[in-house]
N, C-alpha and C positions, 0 to 999 in steps of 0.2 A: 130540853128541860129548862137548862136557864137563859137561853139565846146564846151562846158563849158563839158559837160556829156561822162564819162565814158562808155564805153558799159555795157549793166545793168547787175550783177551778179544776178546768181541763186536763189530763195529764200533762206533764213536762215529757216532751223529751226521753227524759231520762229513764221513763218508766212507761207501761204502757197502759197500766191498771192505777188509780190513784191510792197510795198507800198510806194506812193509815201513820198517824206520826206520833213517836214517843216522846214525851217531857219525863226528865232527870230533875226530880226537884235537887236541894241542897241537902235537904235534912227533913228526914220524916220520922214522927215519934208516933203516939196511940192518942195525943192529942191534937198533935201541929203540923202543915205543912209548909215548909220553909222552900221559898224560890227567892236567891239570891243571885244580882245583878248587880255587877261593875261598872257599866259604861256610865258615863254621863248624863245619858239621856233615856227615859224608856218609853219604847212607842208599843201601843198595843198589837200586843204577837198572840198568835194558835198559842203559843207555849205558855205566856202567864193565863188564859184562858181554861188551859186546858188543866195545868198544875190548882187551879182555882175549883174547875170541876171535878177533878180529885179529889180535894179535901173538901167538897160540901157533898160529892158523894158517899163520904164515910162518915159524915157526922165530922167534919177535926175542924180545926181552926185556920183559916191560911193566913200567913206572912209575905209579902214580900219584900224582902231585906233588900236596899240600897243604900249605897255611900253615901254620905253628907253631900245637900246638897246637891242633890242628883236631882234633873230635872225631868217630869211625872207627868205623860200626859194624860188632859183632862181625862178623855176618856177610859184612861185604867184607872183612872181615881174613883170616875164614877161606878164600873165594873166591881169595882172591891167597896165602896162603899153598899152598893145594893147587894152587895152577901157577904155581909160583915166582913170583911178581910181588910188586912190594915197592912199599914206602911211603915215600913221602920227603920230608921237612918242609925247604920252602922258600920264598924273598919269589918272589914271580913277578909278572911285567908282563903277560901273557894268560894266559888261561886258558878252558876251555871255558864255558858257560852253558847248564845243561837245567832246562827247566818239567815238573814232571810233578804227580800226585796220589797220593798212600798214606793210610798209616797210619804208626804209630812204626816198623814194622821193616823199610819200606823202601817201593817203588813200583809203586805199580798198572797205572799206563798215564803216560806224559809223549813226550815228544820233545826236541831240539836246536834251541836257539835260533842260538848261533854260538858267536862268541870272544867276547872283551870289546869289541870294536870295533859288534860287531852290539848287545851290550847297550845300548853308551853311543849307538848311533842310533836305538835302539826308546825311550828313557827320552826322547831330545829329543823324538821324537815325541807324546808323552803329554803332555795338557793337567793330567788330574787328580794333584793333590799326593799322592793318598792311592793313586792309581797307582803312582807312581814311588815311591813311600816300600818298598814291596813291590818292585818291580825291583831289587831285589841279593840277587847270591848272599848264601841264608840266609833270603831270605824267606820267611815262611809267614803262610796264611791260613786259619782255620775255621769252624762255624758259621755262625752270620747274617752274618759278617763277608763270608762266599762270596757271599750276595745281593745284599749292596752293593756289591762288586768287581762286580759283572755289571751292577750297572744301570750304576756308573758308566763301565763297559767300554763299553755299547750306546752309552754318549756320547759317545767317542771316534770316529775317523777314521785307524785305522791305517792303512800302506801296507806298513809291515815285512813280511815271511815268515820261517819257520824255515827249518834247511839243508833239508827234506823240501820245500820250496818251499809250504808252506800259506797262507796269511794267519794273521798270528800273534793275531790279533783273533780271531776264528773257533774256533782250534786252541783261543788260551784260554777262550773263554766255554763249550766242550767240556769243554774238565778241569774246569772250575767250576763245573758240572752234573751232571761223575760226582763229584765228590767230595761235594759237595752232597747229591746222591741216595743216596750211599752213608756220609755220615759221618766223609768221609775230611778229609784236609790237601792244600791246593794247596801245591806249595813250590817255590823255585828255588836248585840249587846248582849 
């Protein structure tokens, strides 16, 4: 209906059947739909896409709330421009969290972790420093750098899952492998 959707990639892995994928906005009222992001940078993802066709299928307005300063690519710009949705530079106390893997001009395949609440319980979970240095919005991983995130991922003991209800252990060493195999960036914003 508005082009939002990528054409669907292959299953991962992980699954055998491609499943559809949930977006957590921040805040949703009978007017507005609020997707707040923290990282630094935002590259277009399934999830502002998808949070976007949420609210022009109910008639509401969408937001996408980031930090001052936070740098917007063109192409979400134009996305929210052509169905009215806007951009709005604010401090924020949550905000959503998605894992996905691309390139620079946006996302190949990811999913929804939570809010910040699920972030800051996935990071207690993690023994490795070079884990958790990578868990915030903004992080990114590429290269051989993807090898060594996966081994030292196999040496964890997560329990977390995403809102898709995955194990978030699993989900990740999946993105870390297509990005891997394709040359892509692991990233979280």
């Amino acid at each position: 209906m508005f082009n939002f959707f990528k054409k669907p990639l292959p299953p991962s892995p992980l699954e055998s059947q491609p499943t559809p994928r949930a977006v957590l906005p921040t805040y949703v009222t009978d007017k507005v739909v609020v997707l707040s992001k923290a990282g630094p940078s935002i590259r277009n993802t399934y999830e502002i896409r998808l949070a976007l066709f949420m609210a022009k299928s109910r008639n509401l307005r969408f937001i996408l709330a980031v930090r001052p300063c936070t740098l917007i690519e063109t192409s979400v710009r134009d996305l929210l421009a052509e169905h009215d949705g806007l951009i709005e530079e604010t401090q924020m106390g949550d905000f959503c969290v998605s894992v996905g893997w691309g390139y620079e001009d946006g996302e190949n395949e990811g999913w929804v972790l939570g809010d910040a609440a699920a972030l800051a319980a996935l990071v207690g979970e993690v023994r490795s420093g070079r884990l958790r240095e990578f868990l915030i919005p903004g992080g990114r991983v590429a290269g051989a750098d993807l090898t060594e995130m996966a081994a030292e991922l196999r040496q964890e003991s997560l329990s977390a899952t995403n809102i898709d209800k995955e194990p978030v252990q699993e989900a990740l060493l999946s993105l870390i492998a297509n990005a891997s195999r394709n040359g892509g960036t692991l990233f979280i914003q």
